[in-house]
C-alpha positions as CSV (number, residue, x, y, z in Angstrom):
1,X,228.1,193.5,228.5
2,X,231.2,195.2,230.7
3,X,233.6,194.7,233.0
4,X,234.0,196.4,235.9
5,X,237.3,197.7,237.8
6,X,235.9,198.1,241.2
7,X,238.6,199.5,243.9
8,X,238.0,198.1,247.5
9,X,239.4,200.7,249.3
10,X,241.9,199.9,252.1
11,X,240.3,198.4,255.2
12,X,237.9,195.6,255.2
13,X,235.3,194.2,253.1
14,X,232.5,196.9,254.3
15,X,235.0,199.6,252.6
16,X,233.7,199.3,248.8
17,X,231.5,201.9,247.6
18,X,227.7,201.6,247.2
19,X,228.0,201.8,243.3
20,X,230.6,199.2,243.6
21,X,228.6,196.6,245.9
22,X,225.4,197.6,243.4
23,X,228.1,196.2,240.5
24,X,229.3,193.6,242.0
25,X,226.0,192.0,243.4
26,X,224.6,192.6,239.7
27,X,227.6,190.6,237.9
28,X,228.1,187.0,236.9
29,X,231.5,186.5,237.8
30,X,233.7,188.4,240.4
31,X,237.5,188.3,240.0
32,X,239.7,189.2,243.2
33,X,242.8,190.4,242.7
34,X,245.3,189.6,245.3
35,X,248.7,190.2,245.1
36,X,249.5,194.0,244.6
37,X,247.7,194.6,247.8
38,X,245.6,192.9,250.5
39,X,242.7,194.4,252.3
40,X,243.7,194.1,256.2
41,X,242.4,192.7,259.7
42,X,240.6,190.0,259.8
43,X,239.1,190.3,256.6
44,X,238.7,186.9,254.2
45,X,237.6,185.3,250.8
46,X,234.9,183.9,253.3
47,X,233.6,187.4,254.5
48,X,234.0,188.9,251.7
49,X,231.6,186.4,249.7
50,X,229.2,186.5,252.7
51,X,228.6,190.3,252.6
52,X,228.8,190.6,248.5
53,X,226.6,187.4,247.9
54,X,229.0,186.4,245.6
55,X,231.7,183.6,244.9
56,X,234.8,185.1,244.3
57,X,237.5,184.0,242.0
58,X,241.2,184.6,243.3
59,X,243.1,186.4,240.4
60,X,247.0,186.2,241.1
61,X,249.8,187.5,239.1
62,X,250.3,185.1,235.9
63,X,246.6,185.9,235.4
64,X,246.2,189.3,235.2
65,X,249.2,189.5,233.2
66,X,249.3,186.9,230.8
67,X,246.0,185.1,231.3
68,X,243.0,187.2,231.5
69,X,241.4,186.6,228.1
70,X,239.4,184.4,229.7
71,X,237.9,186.9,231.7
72,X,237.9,189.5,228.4
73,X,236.0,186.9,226.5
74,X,233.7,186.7,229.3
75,X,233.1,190.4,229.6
76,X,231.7,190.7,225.3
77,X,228.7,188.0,227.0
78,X,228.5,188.6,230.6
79,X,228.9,191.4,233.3
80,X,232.4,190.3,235.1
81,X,233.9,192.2,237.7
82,X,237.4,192.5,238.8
83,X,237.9,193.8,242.6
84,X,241.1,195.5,243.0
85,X,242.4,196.4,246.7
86,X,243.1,200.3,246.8
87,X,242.0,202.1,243.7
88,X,241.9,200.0,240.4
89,X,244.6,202.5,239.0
90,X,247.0,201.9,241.9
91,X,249.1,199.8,240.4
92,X,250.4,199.8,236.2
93,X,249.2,195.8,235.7
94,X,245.4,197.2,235.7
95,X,245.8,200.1,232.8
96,X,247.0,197.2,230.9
97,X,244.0,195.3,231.0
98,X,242.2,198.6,230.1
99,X,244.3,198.6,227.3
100,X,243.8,195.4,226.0
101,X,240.0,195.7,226.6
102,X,239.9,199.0,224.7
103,X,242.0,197.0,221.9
104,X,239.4,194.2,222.3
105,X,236.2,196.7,222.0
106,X,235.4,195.4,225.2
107,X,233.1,198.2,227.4
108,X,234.3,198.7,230.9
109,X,233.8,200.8,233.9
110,X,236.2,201.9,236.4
111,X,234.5,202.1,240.1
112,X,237.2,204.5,242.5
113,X,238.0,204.1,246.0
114,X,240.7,205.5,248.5
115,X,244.0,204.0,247.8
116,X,247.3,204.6,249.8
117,X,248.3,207.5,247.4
118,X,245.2,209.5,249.1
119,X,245.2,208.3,252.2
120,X,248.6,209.4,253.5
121,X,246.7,212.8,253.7
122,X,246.1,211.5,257.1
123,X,249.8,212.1,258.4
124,X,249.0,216.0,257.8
125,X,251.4,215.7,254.8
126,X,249.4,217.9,252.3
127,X,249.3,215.9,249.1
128,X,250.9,218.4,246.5
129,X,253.6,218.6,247.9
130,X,254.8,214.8,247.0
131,X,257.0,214.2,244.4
132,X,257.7,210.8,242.5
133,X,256.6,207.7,244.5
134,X,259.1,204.8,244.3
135,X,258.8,201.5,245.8
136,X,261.1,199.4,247.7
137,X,261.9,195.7,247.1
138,X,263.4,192.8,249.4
139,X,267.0,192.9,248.9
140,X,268.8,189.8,248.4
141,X,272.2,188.3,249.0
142,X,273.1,189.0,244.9
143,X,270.3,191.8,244.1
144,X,270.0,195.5,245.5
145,X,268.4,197.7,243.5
146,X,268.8,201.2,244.2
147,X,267.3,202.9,240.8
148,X,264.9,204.3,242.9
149,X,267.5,206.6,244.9
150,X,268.1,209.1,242.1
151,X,264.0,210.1,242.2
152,X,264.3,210.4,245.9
153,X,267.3,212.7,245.8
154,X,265.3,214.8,242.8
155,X,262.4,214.9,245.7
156,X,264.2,216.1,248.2
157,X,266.3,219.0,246.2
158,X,262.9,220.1,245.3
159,X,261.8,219.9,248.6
160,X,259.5,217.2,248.1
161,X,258.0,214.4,250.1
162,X,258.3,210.8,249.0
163,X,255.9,208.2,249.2
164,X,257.8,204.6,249.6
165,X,255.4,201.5,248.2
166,X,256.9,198.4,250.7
167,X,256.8,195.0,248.7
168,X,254.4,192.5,249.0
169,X,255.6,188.9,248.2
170,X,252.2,186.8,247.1
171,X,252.2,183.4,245.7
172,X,255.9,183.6,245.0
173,X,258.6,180.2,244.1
174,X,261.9,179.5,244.9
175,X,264.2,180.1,241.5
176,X,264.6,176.0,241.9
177,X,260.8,175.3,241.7
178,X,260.2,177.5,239.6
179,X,263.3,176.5,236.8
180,X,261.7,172.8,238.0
181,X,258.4,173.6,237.1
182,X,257.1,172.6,240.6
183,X,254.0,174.6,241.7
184,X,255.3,175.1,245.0
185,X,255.2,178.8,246.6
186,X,256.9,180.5,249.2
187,X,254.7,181.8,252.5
188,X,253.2,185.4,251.8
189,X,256.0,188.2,253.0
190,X,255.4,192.2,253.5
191,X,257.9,194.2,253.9
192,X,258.0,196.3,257.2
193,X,259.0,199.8,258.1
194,X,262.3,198.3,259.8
195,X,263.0,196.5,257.1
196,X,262.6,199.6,255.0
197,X,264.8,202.5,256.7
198,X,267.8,199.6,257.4
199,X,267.5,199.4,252.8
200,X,267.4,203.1,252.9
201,X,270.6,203.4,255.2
202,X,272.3,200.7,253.4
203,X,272.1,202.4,249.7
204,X,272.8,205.8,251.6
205,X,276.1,204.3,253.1
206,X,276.8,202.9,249.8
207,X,275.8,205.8,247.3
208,X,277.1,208.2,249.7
209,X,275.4,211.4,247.8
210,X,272.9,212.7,250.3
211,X,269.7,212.4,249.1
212,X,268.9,211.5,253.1
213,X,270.9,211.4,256.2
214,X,269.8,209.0,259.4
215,X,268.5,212.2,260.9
216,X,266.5,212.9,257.9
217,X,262.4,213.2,258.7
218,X,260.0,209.9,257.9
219,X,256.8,208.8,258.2
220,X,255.9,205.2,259.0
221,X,252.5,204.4,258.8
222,X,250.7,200.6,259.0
223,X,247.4,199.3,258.4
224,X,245.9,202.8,257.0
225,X,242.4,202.8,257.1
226,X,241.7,200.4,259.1
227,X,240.6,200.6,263.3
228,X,244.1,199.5,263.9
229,X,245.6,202.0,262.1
230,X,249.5,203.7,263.0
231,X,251.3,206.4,262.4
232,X,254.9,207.3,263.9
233,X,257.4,209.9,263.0
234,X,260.7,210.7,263.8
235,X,263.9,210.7,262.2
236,X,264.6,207.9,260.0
237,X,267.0,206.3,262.0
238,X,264.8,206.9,265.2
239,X,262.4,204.3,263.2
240,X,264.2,201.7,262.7
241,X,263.4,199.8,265.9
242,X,259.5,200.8,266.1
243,X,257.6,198.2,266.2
244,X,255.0,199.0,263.9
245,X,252.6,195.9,264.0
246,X,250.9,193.8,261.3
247,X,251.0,194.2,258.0
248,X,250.7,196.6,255.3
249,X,253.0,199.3,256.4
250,X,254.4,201.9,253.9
251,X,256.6,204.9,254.4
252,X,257.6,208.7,253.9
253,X,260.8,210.6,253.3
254,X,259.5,214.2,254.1
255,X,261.0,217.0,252.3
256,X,260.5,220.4,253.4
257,X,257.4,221.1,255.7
258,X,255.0,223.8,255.8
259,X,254.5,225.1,259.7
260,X,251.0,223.1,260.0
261,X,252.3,220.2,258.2
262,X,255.4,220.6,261.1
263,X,252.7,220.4,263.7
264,X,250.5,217.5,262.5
265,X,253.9,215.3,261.9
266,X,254.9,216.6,265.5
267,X,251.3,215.0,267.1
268,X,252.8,211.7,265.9
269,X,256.3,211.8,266.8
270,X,258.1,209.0,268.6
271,X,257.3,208.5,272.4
272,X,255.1,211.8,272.0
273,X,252.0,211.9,274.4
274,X,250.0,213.3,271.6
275,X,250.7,210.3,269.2
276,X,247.8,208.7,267.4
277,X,246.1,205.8,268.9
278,X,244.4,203.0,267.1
279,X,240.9,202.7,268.1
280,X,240.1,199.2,268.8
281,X,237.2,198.1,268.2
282,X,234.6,196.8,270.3
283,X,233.4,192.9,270.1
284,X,229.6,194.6,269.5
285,X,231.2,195.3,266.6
286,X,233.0,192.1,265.2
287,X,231.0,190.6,262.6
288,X,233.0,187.2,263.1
């Protein structure tokens, strides 16, 4: 039999492909993967099991990573699919279980969809012209990671935009609970744009080399692809205070700009008349 790596896309349950539903409606077992990205609005297990016409089981972290043979085994027997918010090759934890199902033998088939490293086309950004994306944690009292500075300074001397991943916090414990072995977990947490340009302006102060300046030109974007989606530019520090809305946001450093990609990012610049507008939509069209 197979598995199947079937990528949601990024706004609601109605978003997967028609190959992927065909999969998915055609398997024995659906695995939902949850924690490296969440598909927005008002979407839930509940819909999404009413429009697939299928129960979904909620994969988190620990099983993906060190507890999928279960689902392995089950793919030599049965046809199992895994859901994966995005594109299944979004994020690093899902070419490891190819891996280990090529080591096992195991036949599978990856099902693509739009993920956020396609779909910030839509700020006018032209997508070759990104360098290295990096992504940005929650600081802590004792932990500030600023690795990630080095391939943003490397962007911009080559003139390249940056695409900044914001951290999601799913199903996460307390150091206490989790040295306690309590299975207790901390309320779901995504990072925000704010929260995002006040890291980067932190690590600049501290670092002090450049790579960006408070006037430098950003991007922040939340809920891409969905009705509600948001885009704002302006320079970074001008961001800081935006309020950009529910979750997921993520976020650009621009490097140097062709003229049309000067006049798209323009169109979305803060206060600007011209700036994008989510459409709502329409209670004819709530399926709730």
């Amino acid at each position: 039999m197979v598995l199947y790596l079937v990528g949601l896309g990024l706004g609601d349950e109605k978003d997967i492909t028609v190959k992927g539903l065909e999969v998915v409606k055609a398997s024995d077992k659906v695995y939902l993967e949850f924690y490296t990205s969440l598909l927005g609005g008002s979407t839930s297990v509940e819909r999404m099991e009413a429009f697939y016409g299928k129960k979904m089981i909620l994969a988190d972290r620990e099983m993906v990573e060190s507890g999928c043979e279960q689902m392995l085994e089950e793919s030599r027997t049965q046809t199992i699919s895994f859901l994966v918010v995005g594109d299944p090759f979004g994020a690093t934890t899902h070419t490891d279980l190819v891996m280990r199902a090529k080591e096992l033998k195991i036949p599978y088939q990856v099902i693509h969809n739009a993920s956020i490293m396609n779909a910030i086309g839509c700020t006018g950004l032209q997508l070759y012209t990104f360098g290295q994306t990096i992504s940005m944690v929650f600081f802590t009292e004792t932990s500030k990671p600023d690795s990630w500075y080095d391939r943003v300074k490397l962007n911009r001397a080559a003139g390249l935009h940056t695409l900044v991943l914001l951290d999601i916090k799913v199903k996460e414990q307390t150091m206490e609970n989790l040295l306690r072995g309590r299975p207790i977990y901390e309320p779901p947490r995504f990072m925000t744009v704010n929260q995002c340009v006040q890291q980067l302006l932190e690590i600049e102060e501290l670092r002090g080399e450049g790579a960006y300046t408070k006037d430098t030109l950003c991007v922040g974007l939340s809920r891409v692809g969905q009705d509600t989606q948001q885009i704002i530019s302006g320079r970074l520090e001008e961001l800081l205070n935006v309020d950009f809305g529910a979750p997921l946001h993520s976020f650009i450093i621009a490097g140097d700009m062709h003229f049309h990609e000067q006049e798209f990012f323009d169109t979305f610049r803060v206060n600007s008349e011209t700036k994008y507008l989510p459409v709502v939509a329409s209670d004819d069209n709530d399926d709730n």
